[in-house]
N, C-alpha and C positions, 0 to 999 in steps of 0.2 A: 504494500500500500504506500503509494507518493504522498508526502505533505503536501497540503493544499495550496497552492501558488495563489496568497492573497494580494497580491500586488498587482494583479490582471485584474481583479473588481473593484468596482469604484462605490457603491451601493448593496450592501450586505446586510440579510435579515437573517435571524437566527431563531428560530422557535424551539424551546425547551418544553419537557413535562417530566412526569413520575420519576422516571429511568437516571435522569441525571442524578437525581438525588437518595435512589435505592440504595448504591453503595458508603450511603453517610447512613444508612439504619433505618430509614425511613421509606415505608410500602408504597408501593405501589396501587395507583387505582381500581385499574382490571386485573391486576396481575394474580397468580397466585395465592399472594401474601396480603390482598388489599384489604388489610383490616380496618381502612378510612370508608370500605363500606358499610360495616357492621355496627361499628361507634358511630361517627356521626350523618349516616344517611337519615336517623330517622328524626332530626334536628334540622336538616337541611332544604326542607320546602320555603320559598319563596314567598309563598302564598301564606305561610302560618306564623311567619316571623315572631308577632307582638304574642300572640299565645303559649308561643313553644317558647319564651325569651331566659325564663330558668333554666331548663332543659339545656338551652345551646350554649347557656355561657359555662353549665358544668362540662361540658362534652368537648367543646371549643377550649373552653380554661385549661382542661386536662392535656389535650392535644401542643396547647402553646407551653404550657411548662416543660411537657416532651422535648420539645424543640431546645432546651435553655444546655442540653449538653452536647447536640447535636452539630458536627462541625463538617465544611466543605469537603467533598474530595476532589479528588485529581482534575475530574472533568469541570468541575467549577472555576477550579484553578487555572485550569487549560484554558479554557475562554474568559476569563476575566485577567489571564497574561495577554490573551491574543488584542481584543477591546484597547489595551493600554499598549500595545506595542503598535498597532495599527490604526486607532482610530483616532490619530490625529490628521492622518491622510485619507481616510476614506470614512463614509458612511456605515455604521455596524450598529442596527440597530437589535436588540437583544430583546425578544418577547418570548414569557414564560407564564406556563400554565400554573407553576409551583406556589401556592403559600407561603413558603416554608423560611424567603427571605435570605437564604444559602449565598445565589449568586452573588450578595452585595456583601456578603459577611465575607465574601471571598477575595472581593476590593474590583468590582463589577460597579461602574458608578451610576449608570444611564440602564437602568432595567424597567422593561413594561409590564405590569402585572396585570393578564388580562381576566386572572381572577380574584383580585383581591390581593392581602394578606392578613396569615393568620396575627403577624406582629400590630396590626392596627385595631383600634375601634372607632366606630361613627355613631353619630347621633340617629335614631328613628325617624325625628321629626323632619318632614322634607322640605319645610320652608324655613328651619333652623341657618344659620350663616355661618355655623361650625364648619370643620373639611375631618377629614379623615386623619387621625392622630397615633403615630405612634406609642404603641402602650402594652406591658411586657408583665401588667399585674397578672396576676391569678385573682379575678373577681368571685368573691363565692357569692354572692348575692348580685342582682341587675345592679349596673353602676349609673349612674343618670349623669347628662350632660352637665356640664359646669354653665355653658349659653344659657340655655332654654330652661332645663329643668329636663325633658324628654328620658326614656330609657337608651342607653346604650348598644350596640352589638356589636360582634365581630368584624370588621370589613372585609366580607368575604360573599364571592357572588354565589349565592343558593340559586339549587336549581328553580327552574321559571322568571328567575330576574334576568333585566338585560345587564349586560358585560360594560363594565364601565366604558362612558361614552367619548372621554379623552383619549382613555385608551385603544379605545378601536381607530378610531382616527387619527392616532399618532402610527397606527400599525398599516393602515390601509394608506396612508400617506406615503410610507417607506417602500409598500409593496410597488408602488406604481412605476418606480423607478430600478426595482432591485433588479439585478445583473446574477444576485447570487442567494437562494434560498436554501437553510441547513435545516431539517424536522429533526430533533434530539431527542429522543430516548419519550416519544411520545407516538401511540398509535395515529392522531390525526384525523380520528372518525368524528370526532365530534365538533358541531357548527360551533363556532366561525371558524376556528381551528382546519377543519377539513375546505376552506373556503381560500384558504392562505396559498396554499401550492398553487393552486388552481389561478391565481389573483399573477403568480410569481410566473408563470408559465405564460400566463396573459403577455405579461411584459417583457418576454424573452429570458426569463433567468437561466441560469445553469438550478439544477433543481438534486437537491442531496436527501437521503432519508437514512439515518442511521439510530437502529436500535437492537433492543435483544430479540427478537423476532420481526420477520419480514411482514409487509401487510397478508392478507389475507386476498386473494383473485388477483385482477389485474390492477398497478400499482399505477399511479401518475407519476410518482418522480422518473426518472431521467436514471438515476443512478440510487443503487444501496449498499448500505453498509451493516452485517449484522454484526454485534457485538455488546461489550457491554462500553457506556460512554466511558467511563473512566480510565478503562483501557486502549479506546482509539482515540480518543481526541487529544491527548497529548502529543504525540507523533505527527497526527493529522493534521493538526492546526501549527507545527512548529515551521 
């Protein structure tokens, strides 16, 4: 396998999910191991938020303390060496499915969360002037905004919510121009996510898909790579 000749793309999108971050101890979604579906899928409606809001914060609260020993590997490292060795010449923009706030721990400066994270909370109330805040407590009780008064949650997109509206638009922005699309350790079946390649293709990319198993039928990318990230992207990206 050649390392990737970044210096031929001028415009580079990179989508991360589960996989990059399986080898730091943390499951995967579909995988095997996804025990983020048995804890907190039944906290994770959209639709029940203000109801279920004890429920999530014990479920969610447990999950972000997990996270407080849980540290980068290689593939984190690998791309947030690559971001800082390159991206003062070119466009690299880095959008991840993860929570989990890795990339940045990993010294990743510019990351698009297009599902949240589990390290923040927001305010309920939607005409509140609050934004979305860093915050690393263990709440055992709803925390209530400091603005408003309002209860607190997770900032993290439950299923039936739309995908924060910055951040699709900072990612659909990138996509228009990209040259170079990487899917990382993420299947890609799911909207908007599976809408990405397809967007990168539109615009002529070179188009990459590496993970621990291939898609399942016929593939859009262009090229695959199986394995696990943290063992190819070091080499890959050097």
């Amino acid at each position: 396998m050649k390392p990737l000749q970044t210096h031929i793309y001028r415009n580079i999108v990179v989508l991360t999910g589960a996989g990059v971050s399986a080898a730091s101890g943390l499951s995967t979604f579909r995988g095997p191991d996804g025990r983020w579906q048995h804890e907190l899928l039944a906290v994770s409606d959209g639709h029940r938020v203000m109801e279920m809001l004890p429920e999530m914060w014990r479920a969610y609260g447990k999950a972000r303390a997990n996270l407080s020993g849980v540290q980068p590997n290689a593939a984190h490292f690998a791309l947030a060496n690559w971001q800082q060795k390159w991206g003062a010449e070119r466009q690299i923009t880095l959008v991840t499915q993860n929570v989990d706030g890795l990339h940045q721990k990993a010294g990743s400066s510019d990351v698009t969360e297009i599902h949240g994270s589990l390290l923040e909370s927001r305010c309920t109330n939607p005409h509140c002037e609050s934004k979305p805040f860093f915050d690393r407590e263990i709440h055992t009780e709803v925390p209530m905004c400091r603005v408003c008064g309002a209860p607190l949650r997770p900032n993290i997109t439950l299923f039936h919510e739309a995908l924060p509206l910055d951040a699709i638009t900072r990612v659909k922005r990138a996509l228009r121009d990209c040259d170079l699309f990487l899917s990382i350790g993420t299947s890609g079946v799911v909207s908007p996510a599976s809408e990405f390649v397809r967007a990168a293709i539109y615009a002529g990319a070179r188009t990459i898909y590496l993970n621990l198993t291939p898609l399942d039928g016929p593939s859009p990318f262009a090229e695959t790579l199986v394995g696990r990230a943290e063992e190819i992207l070091p080499a890959f990206l050097d």
